[in-house]
C-alpha positions as CSV (number, residue, x, y, z in Angstrom):
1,X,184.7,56.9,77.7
2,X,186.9,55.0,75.6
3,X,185.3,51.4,74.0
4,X,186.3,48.2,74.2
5,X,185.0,44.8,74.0
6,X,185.1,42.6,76.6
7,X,183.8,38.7,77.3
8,X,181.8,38.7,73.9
9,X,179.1,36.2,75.0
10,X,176.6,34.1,73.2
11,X,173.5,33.3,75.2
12,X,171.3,31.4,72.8
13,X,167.8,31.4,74.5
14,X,165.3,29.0,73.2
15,X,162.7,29.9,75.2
16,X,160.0,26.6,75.9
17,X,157.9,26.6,78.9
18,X,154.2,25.0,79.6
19,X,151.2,27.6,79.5
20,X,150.1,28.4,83.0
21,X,146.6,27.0,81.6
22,X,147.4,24.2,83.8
23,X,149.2,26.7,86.8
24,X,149.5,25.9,89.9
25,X,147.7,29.0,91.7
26,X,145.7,27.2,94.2
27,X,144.8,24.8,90.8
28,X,143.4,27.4,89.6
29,X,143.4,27.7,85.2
30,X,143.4,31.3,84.4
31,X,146.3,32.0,82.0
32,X,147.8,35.1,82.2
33,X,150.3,37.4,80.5
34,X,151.2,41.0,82.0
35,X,151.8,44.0,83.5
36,X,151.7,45.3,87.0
37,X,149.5,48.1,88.1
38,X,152.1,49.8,90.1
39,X,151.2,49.8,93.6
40,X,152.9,52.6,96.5
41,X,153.5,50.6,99.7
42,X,155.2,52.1,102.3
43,X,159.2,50.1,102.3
44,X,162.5,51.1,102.5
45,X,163.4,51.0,98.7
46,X,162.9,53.9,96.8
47,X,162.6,55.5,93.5
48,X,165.7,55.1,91.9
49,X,164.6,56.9,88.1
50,X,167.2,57.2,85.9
51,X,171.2,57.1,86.5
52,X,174.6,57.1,84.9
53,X,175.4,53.3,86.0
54,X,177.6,51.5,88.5
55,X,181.3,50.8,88.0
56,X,181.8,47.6,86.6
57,X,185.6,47.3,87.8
58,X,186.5,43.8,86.7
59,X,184.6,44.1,83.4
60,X,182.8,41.3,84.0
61,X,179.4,40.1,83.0
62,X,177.6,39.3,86.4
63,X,175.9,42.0,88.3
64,X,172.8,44.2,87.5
65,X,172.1,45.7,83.9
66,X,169.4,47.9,83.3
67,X,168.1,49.8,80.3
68,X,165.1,48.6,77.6
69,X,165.6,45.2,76.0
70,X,163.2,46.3,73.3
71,X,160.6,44.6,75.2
72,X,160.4,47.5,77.7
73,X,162.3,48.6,80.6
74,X,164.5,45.7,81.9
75,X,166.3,44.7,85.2
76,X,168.4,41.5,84.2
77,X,170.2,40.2,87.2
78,X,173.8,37.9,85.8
79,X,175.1,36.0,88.9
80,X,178.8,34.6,89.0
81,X,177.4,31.1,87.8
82,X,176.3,33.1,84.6
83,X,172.3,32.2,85.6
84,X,170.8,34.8,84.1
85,X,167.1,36.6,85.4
86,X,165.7,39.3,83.2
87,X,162.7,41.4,84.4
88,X,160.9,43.9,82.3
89,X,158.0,46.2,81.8
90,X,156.5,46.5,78.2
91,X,153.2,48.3,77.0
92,X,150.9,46.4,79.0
93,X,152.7,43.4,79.8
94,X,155.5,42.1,81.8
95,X,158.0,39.8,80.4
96,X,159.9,37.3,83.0
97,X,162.4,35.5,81.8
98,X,165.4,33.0,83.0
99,X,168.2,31.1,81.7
100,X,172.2,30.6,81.5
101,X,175.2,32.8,79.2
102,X,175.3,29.9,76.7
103,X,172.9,27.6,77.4
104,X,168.9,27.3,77.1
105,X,166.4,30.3,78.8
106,X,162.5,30.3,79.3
107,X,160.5,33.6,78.5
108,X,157.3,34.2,80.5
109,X,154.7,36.7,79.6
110,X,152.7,37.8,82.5
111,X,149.4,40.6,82.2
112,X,147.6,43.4,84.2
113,X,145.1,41.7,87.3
114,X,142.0,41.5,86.0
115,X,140.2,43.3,89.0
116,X,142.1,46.4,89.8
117,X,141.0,46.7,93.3
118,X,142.6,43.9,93.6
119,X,146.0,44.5,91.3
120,X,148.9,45.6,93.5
121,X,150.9,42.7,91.1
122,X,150.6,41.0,87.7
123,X,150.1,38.0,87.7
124,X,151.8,35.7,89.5
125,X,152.5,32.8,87.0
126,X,153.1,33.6,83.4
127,X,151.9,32.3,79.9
128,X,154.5,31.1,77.2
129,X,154.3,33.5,74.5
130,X,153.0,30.9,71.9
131,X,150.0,31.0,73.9
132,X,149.6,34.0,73.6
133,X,147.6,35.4,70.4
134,X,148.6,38.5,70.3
135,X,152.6,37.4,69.7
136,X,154.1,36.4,66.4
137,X,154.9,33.0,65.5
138,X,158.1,31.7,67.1
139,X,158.1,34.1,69.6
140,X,158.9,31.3,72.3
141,X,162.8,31.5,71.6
142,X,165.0,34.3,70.9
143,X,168.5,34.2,70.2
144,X,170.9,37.2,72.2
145,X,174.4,37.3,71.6
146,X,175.9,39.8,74.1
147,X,178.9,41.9,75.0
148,X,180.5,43.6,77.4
149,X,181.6,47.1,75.9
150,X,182.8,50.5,77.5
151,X,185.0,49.4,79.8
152,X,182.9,47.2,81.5
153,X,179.9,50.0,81.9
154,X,177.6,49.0,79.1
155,X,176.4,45.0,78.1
156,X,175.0,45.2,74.0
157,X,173.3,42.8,72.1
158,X,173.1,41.7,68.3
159,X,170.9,39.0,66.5
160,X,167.3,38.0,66.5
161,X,166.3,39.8,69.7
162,X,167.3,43.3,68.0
163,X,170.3,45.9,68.5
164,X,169.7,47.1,72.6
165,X,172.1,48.3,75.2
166,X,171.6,47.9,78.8
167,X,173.6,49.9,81.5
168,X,175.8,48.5,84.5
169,X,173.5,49.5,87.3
170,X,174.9,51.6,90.7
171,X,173.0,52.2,93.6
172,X,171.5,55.5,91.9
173,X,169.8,53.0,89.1
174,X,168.9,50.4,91.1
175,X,168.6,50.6,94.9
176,X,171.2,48.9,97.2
177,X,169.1,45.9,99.6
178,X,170.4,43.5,102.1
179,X,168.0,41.1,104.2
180,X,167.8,43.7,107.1
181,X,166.6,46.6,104.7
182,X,163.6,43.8,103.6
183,X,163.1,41.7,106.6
184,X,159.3,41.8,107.4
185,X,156.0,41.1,105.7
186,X,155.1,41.8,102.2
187,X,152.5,40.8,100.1
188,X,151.2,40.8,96.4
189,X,147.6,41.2,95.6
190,X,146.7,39.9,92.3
191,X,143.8,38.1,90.3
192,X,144.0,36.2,87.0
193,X,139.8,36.8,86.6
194,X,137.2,39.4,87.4
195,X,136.7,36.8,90.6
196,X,139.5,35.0,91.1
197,X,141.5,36.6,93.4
198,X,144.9,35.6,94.6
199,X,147.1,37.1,97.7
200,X,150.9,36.3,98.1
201,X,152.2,36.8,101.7
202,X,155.9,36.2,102.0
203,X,157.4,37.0,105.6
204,X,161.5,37.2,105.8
205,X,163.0,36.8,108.9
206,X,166.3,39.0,110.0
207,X,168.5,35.8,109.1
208,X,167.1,35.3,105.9
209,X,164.2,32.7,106.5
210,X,161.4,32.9,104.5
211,X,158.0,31.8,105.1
212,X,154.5,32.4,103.7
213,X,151.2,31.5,101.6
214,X,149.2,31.7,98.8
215,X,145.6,32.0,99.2
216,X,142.1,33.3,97.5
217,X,141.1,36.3,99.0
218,X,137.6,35.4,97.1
219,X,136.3,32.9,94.5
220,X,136.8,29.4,94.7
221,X,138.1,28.6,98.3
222,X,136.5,31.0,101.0
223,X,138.5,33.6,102.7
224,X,140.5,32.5,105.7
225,X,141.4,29.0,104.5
226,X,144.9,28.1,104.4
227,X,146.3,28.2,101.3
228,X,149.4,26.8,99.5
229,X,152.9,27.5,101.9
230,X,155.5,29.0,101.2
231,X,159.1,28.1,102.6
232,X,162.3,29.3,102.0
233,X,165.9,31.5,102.4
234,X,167.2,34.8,100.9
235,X,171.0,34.8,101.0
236,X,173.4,37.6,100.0
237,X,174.7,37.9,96.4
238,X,178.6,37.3,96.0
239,X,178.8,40.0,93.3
240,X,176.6,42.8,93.7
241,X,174.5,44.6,96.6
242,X,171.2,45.2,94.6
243,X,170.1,42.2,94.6
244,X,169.7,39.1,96.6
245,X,169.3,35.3,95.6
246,X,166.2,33.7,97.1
247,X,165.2,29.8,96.9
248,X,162.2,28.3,97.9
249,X,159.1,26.0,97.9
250,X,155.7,26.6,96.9
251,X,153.0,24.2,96.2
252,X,155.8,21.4,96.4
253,X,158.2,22.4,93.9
254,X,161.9,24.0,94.4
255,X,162.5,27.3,92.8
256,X,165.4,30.3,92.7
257,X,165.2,33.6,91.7
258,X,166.3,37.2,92.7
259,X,165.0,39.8,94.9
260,X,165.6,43.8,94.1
261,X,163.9,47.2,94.6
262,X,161.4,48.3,91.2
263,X,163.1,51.4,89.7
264,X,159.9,53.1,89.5
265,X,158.1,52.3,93.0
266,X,158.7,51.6,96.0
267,X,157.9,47.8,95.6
268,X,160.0,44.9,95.6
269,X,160.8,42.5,92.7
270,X,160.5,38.5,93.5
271,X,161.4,36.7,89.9
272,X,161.7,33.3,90.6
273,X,161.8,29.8,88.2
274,X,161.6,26.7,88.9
275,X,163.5,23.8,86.7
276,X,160.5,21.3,86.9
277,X,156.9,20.8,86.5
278,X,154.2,23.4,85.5
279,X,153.9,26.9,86.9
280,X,157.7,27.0,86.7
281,X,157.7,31.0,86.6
282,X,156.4,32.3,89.8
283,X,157.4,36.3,89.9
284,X,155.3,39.3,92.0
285,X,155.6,43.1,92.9
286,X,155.0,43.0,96.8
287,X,154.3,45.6,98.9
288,X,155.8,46.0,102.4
289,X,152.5,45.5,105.0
């Protein structure tokens, strides 16, 4: 395919957050940075593996890339507005991280549960990396400046972050959802100690309602209290149909995000921010119930 450069973009990510020290599950403290475990519920999305990309007709930046960042295997999510949600899988972490094409992003480490019996998801809030001992020094802001090359197929990127190319994803990379295909009950086991542990339910309703908790399936506060509620609505994306936006409220603060199939299960992504207060990344791998 012949190359071209389209819409070069700089997206200059300083990438400052509070440590989820002070998070917001259930009050809890337990910091976390990492990966998910991988779970196999039944649901209707599928694994996708690896595929030769979507076509990117109008050349355009929004839409679904996929590929490795060189922090592992990435999904980044670019809606019309240019909000930007980036998703990916590294060597025993999970990075989360959220921003705008020229403006300010936040970069969220999350880690494996610490109970596996429990562990169906990472953790549900993430750790800045400068809390984080095992990253380098200034590893809280990272500077991408992007492109859109190869007729609109493939998205590059230059500078501090490294040289990595991500892939315009099709349906064969990344599978196609709408609120029907994910309307039920799903759920995301996790816990951030060897006690602690921490259950996500998140019910969508066939017009795109959301509702749901979060609540200790041990530890702290006995099973079968009510937890912290979840409200909220999953629309349909203007510009692609593999993913679909999502806001909502938990534990009284608004956030957005994206929901999509994982390429390598048959789970479904939920990586959602919030613009205020602490805990302000809240992403989970659920599993249809």
């Amino acid at each position: 395919m012949k190359a071209r450069t389209l819409l070069p973009l700089l997206l200059i990510a300083s990438l400052t957050a509070c440590s989820s020290s002070n998070d917001s599950d259930g009050d809890t403290t337990g910091g976390d940075t990492g990966a998910d475990t991988g779970g196999t519920g039944g649901d209707t999305g599928s694994d996708t593996g690896g595929g030769t990309g979507g076509d990117n007709v109008n050349g355009g930046i929004s839409g679904v890339w996929f590929g490795n960042n060189g922090f592992g295997e990435a999904v980044v999510v670019i809606e019309p507005d240019n909000d930007i949600y980036s998703y990916s899988a590294g060597s025993g972490v999970y990075e989360a991280a959220f921003g705008s094409v020229g403006g300010a992003a936040d970069r969220f480490i999350h880690r494996d549960s610490e109970n596996p019996a429990h562990g169906d998801s990472f953790t549900l809030v993430g750790d800045v990396p400068s809390g984080i001992t095992t990253f380098e020094a200034g590893a809280d802001s990272v500077t991408y400046n992007l492109a859109v090359t190869n007729d609109g197929q493939q998205l590059d990127n230059t500078g501090d972050a490294g040289s990595f190319s991500l892939t315009f994803a099709g349906s064969d990379d990344v599978s196609a959802i709408s609120v029907a295909d994910i309307a039920g009950t799903w759920v995301a086991r996790t816990s951030f100690s060897a006690t602690d542990n921490l259950v996500l339910s998140m019910t969508i309703a066939a017009d795109g309602a959301v509702s749901g908790f979060t609540d200790y399936a041990s530890g702290s506060i006995p099973d079968g209290v009510d937890g912290i509620a979840l409200t909220g609505t999953v629309g349909t994306a203007a510009d692609s149909s593999l993913y679909l936006p999502i806001q909502y409220n938990w534990n009284d603060f608004d956030r957005e995000g994206v929901l999509f199939f994982n390429r390598t299960n048959s789970q479904l992504v939920l990586n959602g921010f919030g613009a205020e207060g602490d805990a302000n990344n809240f992403t989970a791998l659920l599993t249809r119930q």
